[in-house]
C-alpha positions in Angstrom: 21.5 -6.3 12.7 20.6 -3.7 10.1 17.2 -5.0 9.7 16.8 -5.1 13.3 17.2 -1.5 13.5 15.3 -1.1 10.3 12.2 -2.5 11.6 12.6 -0.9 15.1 13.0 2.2 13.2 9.9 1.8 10.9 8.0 0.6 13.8 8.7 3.8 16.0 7.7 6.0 12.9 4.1 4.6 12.6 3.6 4.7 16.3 4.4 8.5 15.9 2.3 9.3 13.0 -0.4 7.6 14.7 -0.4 9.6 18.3 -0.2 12.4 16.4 -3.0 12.0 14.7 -5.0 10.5 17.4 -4.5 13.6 19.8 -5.9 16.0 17.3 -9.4 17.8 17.7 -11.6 17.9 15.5 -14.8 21.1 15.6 -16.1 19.9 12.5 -20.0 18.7 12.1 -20.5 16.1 9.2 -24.3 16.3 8.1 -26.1 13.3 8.1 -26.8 13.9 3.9 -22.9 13.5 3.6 -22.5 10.4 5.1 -25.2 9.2 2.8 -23.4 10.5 -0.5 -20.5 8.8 0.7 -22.1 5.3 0.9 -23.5 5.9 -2.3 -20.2 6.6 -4.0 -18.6 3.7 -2.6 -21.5 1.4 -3.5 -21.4 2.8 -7.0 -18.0 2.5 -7.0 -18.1 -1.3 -6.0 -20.5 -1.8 -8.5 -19.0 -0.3 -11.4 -15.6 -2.4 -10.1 -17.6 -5.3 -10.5 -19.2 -5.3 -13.9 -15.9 -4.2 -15.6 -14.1 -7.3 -13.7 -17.4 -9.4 -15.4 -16.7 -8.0 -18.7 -13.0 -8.7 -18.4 -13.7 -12.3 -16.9 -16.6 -13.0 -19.7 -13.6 -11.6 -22.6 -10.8 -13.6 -21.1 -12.8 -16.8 -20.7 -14.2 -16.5 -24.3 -10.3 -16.0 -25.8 -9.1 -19.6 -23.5 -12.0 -21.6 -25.2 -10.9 -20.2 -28.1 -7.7 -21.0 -28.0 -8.5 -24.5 -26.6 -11.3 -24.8 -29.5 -13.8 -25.4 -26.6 -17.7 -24.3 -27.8 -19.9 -23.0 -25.0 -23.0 -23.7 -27.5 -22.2 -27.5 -28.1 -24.8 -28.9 -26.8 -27.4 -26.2 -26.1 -30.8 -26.7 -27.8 -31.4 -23.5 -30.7 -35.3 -22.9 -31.3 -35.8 -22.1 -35.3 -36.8 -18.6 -36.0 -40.6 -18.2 -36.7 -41.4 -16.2 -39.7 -44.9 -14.5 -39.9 -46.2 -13.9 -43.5 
């Protein structure tokens, strides 16, 4: 019965919050240059996200074969170094 009421209670509280802020007005003007910033911060957000998860993946994945004494070079071809005199 508690969570019942708990629920009904929580529910009630985020319909409030919500006609609240759905009745309020807004005078404000946004300028086209802002909206573009704003894309450009999350997209260099998302990026920057992503290549520190690669870097993590690429250092976690290195210390499993490691530990399982898998190579990642085993059977990849090396060309010899050419020396010019």
């Amino acid at each position: 019965m508690k969570k019942v009421l708990f629920k009904a209670a929580e529910c009630s509280y985020f319909v409030v919050c919500f006609s609240m802020l759905a009745e309020m007005e807004s005078y404000a003007y946004i300028d086209p240059s802002v909206t573009t910033y704003a894309i450009q911060a999350i997209a260099g957000v998302a990026i920057a996200v992503g290549a520190v998860a690669g870097i993590y993946w690429r250092k976690a994945k290195r210390r499993i074969n490691d530990s399982l004494g898998i190579d990642e070079n085993r059977n990849k071809e090396v060309e010899e170094e050419i020396v010019e005199k």
